[in-house]
N, C-alpha and C positions, 0 to 999 in steps of 0.2 A: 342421183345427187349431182347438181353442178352447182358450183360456186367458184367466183374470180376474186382473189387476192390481189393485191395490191402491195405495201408495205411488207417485207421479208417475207415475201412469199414462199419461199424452197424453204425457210424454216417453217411456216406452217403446213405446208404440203408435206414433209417429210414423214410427220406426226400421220398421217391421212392413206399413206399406201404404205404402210407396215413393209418399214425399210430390214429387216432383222430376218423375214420369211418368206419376201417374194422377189427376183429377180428382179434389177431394172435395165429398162432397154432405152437409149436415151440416143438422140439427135439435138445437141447444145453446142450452137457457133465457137464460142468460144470460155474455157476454162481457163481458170485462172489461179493463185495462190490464194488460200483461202474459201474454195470450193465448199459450198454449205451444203454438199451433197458427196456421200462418198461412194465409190464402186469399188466390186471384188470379187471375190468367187461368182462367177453365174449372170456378171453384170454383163453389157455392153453398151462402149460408149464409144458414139461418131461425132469426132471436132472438127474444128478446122488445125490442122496441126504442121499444114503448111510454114514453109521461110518464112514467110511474110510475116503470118499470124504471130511464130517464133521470135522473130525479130523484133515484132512491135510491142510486145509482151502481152498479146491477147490473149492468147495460150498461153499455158506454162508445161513446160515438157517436163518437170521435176515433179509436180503431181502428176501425171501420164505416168510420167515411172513407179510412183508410188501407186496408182492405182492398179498398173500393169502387174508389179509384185505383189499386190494382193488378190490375183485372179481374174481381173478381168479382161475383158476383150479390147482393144480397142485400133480405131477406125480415122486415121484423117481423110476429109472431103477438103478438098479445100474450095473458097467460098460459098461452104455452108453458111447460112445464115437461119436456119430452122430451128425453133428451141422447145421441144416436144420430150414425152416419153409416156413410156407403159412399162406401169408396177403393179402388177395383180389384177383385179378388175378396173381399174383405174389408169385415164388415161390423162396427161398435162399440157396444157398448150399456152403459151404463151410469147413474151418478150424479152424473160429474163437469160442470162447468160449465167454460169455456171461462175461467179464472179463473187469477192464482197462488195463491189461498187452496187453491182447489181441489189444487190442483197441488202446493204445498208445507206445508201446512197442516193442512188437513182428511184424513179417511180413507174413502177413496171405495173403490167395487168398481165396474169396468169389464171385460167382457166383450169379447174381438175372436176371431171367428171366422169362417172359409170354407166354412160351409154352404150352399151356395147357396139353398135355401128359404129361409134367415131374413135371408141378402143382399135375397132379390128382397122379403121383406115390410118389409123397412125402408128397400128403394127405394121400395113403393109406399106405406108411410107417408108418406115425404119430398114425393112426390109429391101427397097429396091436402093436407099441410099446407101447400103451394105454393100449389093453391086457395082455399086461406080466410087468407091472409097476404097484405100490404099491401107489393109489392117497391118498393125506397127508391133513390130518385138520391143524385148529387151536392148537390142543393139542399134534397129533405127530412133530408138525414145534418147536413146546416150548421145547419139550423134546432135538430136536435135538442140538438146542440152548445151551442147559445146559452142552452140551460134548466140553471139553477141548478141544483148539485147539491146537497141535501143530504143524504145517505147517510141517511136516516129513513126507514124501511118505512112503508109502508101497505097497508094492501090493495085492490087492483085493483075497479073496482065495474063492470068492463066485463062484459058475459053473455060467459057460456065456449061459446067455438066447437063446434061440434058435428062431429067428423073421423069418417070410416066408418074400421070395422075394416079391417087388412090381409093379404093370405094366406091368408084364408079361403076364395078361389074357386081350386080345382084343375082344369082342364078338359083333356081327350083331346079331338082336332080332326084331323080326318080330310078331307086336303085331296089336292088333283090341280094338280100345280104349273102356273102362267102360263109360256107360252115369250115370250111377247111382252108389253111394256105399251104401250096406250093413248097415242097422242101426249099426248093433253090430259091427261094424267094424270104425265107424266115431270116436270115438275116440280114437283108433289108427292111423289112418291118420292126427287128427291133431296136435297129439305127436310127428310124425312121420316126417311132417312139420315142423313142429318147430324143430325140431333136425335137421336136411337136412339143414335147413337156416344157420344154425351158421357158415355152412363151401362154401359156397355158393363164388362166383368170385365178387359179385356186392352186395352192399345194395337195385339197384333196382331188383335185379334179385327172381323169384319167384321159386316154385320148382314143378316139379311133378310126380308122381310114375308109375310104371308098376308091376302089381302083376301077382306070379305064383303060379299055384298050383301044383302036382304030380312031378313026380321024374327026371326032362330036369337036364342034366347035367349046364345048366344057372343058374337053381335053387339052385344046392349041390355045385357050388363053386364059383359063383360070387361074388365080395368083394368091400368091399371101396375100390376108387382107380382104381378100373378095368375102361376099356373105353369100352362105349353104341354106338355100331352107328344101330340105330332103324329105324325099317320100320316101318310104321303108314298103315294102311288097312282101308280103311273107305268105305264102298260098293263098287262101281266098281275102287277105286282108291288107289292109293297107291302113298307114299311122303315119302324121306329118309332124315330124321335129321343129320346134322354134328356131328361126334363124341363127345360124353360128356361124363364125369367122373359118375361112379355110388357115391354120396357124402354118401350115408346112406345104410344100409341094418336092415330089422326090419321083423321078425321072430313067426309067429302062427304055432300051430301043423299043420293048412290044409292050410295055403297061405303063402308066401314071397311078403312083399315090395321091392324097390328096387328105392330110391329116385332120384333126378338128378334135375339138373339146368334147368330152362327157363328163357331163353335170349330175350332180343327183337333184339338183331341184329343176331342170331342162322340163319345160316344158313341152307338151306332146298331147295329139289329139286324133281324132280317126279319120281316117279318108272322107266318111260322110257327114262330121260335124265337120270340118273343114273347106268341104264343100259349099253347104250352108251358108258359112260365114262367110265366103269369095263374094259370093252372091249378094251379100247383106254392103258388102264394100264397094261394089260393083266391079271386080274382077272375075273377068271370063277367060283370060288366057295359059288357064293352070289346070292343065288336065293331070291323070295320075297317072301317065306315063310321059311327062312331060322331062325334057332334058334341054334347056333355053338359059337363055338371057333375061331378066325381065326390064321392064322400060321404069322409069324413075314414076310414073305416076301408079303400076300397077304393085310395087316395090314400096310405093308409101301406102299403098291400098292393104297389103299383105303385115305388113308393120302392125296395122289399125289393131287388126285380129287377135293382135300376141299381148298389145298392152289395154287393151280391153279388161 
């Protein structure tokens, strides 16, 4: 499903990714009084929540505190200008600000769609703007509170954060599942779980990992965000998973996790009707013990396969 709104768009988007049951994880410049979207328990929200934004009353730190009191995360970047998010299997892209100007005012175009590629690349945008964002308590929200508004723009003299691109790594991963974990290792996996969950497409949906060890170039640059399309090896057989989103990555001196969704309607097929199909697409470069990068034309070749 894609469709772009226009006119109160966060109000009818709201209705669209079932606000009551799923997580939202949200990258919006700027919030404001009046925010036609609310966060809380499970949320996370990245603003701009810098002086400036304070000052000029682009933000409001008084809904910041109010969202912060009812559970959720949250994050200043300052000059974000990005206004995205992911709620279930659905992801949001757009112009709009988290504002009523926005909302009844202005004429925004906003984008909500359940593509899962452009889910998992504006998860793992969400994700690397997590790392270079400043997450805010109870006591820096009060502080920001206390600074004078006066709605006068300026412009920001902070240097602009440098975030890496997202979705550009497509990798085939060719694994032989663990029947057993590692004592010293079980409570990292179910920290590890639990964290994978929060970002998950379904409240039914479960999660589960592939670990590496030694130096595969899969290991030194895999990311949230990136897309899994795995082979599964199990004695004489082999079965290829429909692409999914890597949701988590989790970090030992000698192993990498590397979390992902299970689905119950996940798509899945055999080594050798898969084969076939490469063929039929004219991708050669996917053997079944293949642990690569794929290139953007064999990447859309492999796609073909799954929405067939």
């Amino acid at each position: 499903m894609d469709k772009i709104f226009t006119n109160n768009s966060w109000s009818k988007i709201s209705g669209q990714i079932s606000e009551d049951t799923h997580s939202k994880f949200a990258a919006v410049a700027y919030v404001s009084k009046g925010s036609p979207l609310k966060f809380g328990n499970g949320d996370i929200l990245i603003c701009d929540a810098s002086t400036s934004a304070i000052k000029n009353g682009t933000t409001d730190a008084k809904i910041l505190l109010e969202f912060k009191e009812n559970g959720a995360q949250i994050f200043s970047c300052e000059n974000l200008h990005a206004k995205v998010i992911v709620c279930g299997k659905y992801a949001v892209i757009g112009s709009s600000n988290l504002s009523k100007s926005s909302e009844e005012d202005l004429l925004e175009a906003t984008l909500i769609t359940d593509r899962r590629q452009i889910r998992a690349q504006v998860l793992g945008l969400i994700h690397n703007l997590m790392s270079v964002s400043d997450e805010q308590n109870e006591s820096s929200i009060n502080k920001l509170i206390e600074i004078p508004v006066t709605k006068r723009f300026s412009k920001s003299k902070a240097r602009k954060k440098v975030v890496n691109d997202t979705g550009t790594s497509y990798w085939v991963v060719s694994v032989v599942p663990m029947e057993t974990v590692k004592e010293k290792e079980v409570p990292f996996v179910e920290a590890g779980e639990q964290k994978a969950l929060e970002f998950t497409e379904s409240e039914e949906s479960s999660v589960g990992w592939i670990r590496f060890v030694g130096k595969s170039i899969f290991r030194q640059q895999a990311k949230p965000g990136d897309i899994i399309l795995e082979i599964t090896k199990y004695k004489r057989k082999a079965s290829v998973s429909a692409p999914r989103p890597i949701l988590y990555r989790q970090d030992q001196d000698n192993w990498t996790r590397f979390y992902i969704e299970i689905q119950e309607d996940i798509q899945k097929m055999s080594w050798s009707k898969f084969e076939r199909e490469l063929k039929d697409v004219g991708v050669s470069s996917i053997k079944k013990n293949s642990i690569k990068k794929l290139s953007t034309k064999d990447s859309i070749g492999v796609d073909k396969i799954w929405e067939a």
